[in-house]
N, C-alpha and C positions, 0 to 999 in steps of 0.2 A: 796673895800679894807677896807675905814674905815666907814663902813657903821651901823649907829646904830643899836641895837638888836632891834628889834621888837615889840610894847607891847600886851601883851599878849590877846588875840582877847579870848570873856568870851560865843559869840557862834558864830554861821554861816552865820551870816545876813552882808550883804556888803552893807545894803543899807537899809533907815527905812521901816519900813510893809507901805503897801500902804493903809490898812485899816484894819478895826477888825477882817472881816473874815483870810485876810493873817495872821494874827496877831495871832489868833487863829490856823491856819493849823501850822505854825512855831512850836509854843510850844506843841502841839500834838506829831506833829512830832518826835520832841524834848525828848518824854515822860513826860511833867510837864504840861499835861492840865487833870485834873480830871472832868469827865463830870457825874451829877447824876441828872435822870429823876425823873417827878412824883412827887415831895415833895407843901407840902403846905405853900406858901411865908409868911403868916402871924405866923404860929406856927412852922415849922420847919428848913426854910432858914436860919436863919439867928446864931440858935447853930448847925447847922452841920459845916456853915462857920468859924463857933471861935471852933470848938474844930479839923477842917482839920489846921487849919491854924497855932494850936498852935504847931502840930508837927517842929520837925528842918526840913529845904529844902522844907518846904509843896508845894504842885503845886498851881495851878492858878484852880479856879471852873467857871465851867461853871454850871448853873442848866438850865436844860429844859424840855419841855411839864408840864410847871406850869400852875396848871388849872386858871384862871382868868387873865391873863398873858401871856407877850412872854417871851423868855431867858434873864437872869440873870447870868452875868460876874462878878466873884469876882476876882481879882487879890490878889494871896497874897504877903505882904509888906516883902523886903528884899532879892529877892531873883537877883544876880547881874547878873544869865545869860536872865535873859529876861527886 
């Protein structure tokens, strides 16, 4: 009856990722994980990440099959449902 309102839950997870690939599957899911293959980690990683990032709501990057290299997790800063 006088049961507090509830605070407002920001996404679907009842419980922490248990690690990066869940972590990962979630915000796919979710639609907020932008995956882009193929790029070169030394010339072009790293301004595709500052000009995705500078959008509002931008996603989380994954980059993969980087030739010299395994995958490349960027998270971008601010966003409160992940």
């Amino acid at each position: 009856m006088n049961d507090p309102p509830r605070a407002k839950i920001w996404n679907d997870y009842d419980s922490p990722h248990a690690d990066l690939r869940e972590f990962l599957t979630r915000i796919e899911r979710a639609g907020e994980l932008l995956r882009i293959s193929r790029v070169d980690w030394n010339l072009e990683m790293g301004t595709l990440a500052e000009s995705v990032n500078e959008r509002s709501n931008a996603p989380a990057i994954l980059f993969e099959d980087i030739p010299g290299t395994r995958r490349v997790f960027a998270r971008s800063p601010g966003r409160p449902t992940r």
